[in-house]
C-alpha positions in Angstrom: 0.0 0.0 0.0 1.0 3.6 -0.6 0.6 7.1 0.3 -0.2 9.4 -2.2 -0.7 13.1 -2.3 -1.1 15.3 -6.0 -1.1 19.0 -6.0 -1.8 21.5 -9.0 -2.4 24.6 -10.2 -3.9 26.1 -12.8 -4.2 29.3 -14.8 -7.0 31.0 -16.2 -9.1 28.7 -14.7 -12.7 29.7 -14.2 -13.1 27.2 -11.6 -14.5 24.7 -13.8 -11.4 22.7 -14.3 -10.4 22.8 -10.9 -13.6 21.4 -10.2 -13.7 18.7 -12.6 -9.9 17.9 -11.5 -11.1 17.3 -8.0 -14.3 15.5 -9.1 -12.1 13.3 -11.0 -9.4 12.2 -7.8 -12.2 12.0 -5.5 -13.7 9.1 -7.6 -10.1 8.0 -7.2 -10.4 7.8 -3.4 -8.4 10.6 -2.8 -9.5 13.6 -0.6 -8.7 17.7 -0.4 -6.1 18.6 1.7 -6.0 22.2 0.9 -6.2 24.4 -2.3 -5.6 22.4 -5.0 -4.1 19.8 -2.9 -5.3 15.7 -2.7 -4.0 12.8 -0.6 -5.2 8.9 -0.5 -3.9 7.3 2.8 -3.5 4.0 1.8 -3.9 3.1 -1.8 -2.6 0.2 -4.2 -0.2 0.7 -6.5 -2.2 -0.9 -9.5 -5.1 2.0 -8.4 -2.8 4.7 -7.6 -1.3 3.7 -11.7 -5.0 3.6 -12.9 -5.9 6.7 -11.3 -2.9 8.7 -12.2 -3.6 7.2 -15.7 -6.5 8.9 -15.9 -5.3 12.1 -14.0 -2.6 12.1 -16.8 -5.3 12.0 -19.5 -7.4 14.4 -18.5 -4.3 17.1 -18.5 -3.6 16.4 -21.6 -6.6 17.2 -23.1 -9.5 18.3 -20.6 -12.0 19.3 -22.8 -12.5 15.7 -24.3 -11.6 14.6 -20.7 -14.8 16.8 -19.4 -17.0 16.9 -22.6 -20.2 18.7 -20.6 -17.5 21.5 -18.8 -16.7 24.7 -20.4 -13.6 24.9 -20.0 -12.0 28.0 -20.9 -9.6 28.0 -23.5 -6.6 29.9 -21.7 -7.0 27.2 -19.0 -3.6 25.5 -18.6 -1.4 23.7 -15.5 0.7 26.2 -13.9 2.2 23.3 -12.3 1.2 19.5 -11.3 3.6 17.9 -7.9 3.1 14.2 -7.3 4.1 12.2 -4.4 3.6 8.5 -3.1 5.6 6.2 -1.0 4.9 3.3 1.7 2.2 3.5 4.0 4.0 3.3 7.7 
């Protein structure tokens, strides 16, 4: 099991893909921490790689990501910190 936290930022976000960033890592288990911070206590690795997976994804391209959002079109990651290691 690990310990995971993820932490981003974006700008020229409305708020809407913020939202839909935190939508999507609370399906993943994880929970806000802080502003635009997440952390999953005790995950496995093959759901921390599926959930990351999909994390991954959506950053790429979060319009296709979050077809019903509007997301704005100056919306981009200002930067995206990513940590995990064994649960003690």
């Amino acid at each position: 099991m690990l310990r995971a936290f993820v932490r981003f930022s974006i700008d020229g976000d409305d708020g809407s893909l913020t939202t839909s960033m935190r939508g999507l890592l609370e399906q993943c288990g994880f929970q806000r921490i802080g502003t635009g911070a997440y952390e999953h206590a005790a995950v496995r690795v093959q759901d921390l790689g599926a959930a990351l997976a999909e994390f991954w994804s959506a950053v790429s391209d979060p319009a296709a990501a979050f077809p019903t959002k509007s997301i704005p079109p100056g919306a981009s990651f200002d930067h995206i910190w990513i940590y995990s290691g064994a649960v003690q």
